[in-house]
C-alpha positions in Angstrom: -12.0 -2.2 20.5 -14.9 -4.7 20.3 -17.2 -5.1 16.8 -20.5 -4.4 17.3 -23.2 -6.8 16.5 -23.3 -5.7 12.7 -19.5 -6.1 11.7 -19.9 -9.8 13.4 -22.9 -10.5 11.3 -21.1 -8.9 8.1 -17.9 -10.8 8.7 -20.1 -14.1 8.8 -21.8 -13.0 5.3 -18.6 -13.0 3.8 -17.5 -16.6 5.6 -21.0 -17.5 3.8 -19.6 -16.3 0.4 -16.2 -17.9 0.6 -17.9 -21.5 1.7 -20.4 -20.4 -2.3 -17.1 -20.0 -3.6 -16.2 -23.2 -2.5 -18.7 -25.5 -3.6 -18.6 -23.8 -7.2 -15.1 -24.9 -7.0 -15.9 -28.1 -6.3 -18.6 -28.5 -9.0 -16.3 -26.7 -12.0 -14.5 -30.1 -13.2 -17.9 -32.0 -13.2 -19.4 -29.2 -15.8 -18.6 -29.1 -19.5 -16.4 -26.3 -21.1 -19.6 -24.7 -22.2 -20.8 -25.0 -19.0 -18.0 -23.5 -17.5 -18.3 -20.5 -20.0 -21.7 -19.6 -18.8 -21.2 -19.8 -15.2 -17.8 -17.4 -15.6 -20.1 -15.7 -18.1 -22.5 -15.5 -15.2 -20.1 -14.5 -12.7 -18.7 -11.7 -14.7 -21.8 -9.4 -14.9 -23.3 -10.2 -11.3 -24.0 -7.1 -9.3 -23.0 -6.5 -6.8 -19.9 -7.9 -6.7 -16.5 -8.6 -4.6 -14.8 -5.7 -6.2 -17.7 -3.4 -5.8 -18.2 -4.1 -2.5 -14.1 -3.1 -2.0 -14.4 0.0 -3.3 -17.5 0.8 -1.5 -15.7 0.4 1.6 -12.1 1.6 0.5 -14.5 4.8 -0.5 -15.8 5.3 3.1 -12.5 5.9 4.4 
């Protein structure tokens, strides 16, 4: 069965998110170790968030 329109355009948001990913990767060993503390820090408490959006869609079944 084909995707429609939307799942395309949702599958390229997270292709977006994993290419973020990357480029924090890339910038972690140029940032100090309290630098690093606040981004994870940062990371932690944003909302929505990979998990959440798993169990929205593991909920939907």
């Amino acid at each position: 069965m084909p995707l429609s329109g939307e799942a395309i355009r949702t599958m390229n948001y997270v292709d977006d998110i994993s290419v973020t990913l990357r480029r924090i990767l890339a910038v972690l060993p140029s940032l100090t170790e309290e630098e690093r503390q606040r981004v994870a820090d940062h990371i932690k408490v944003s909302e929505p968030n990979y998990e959440t959006v798993l169990n929205t869609i593991a909920a939907k079944k």
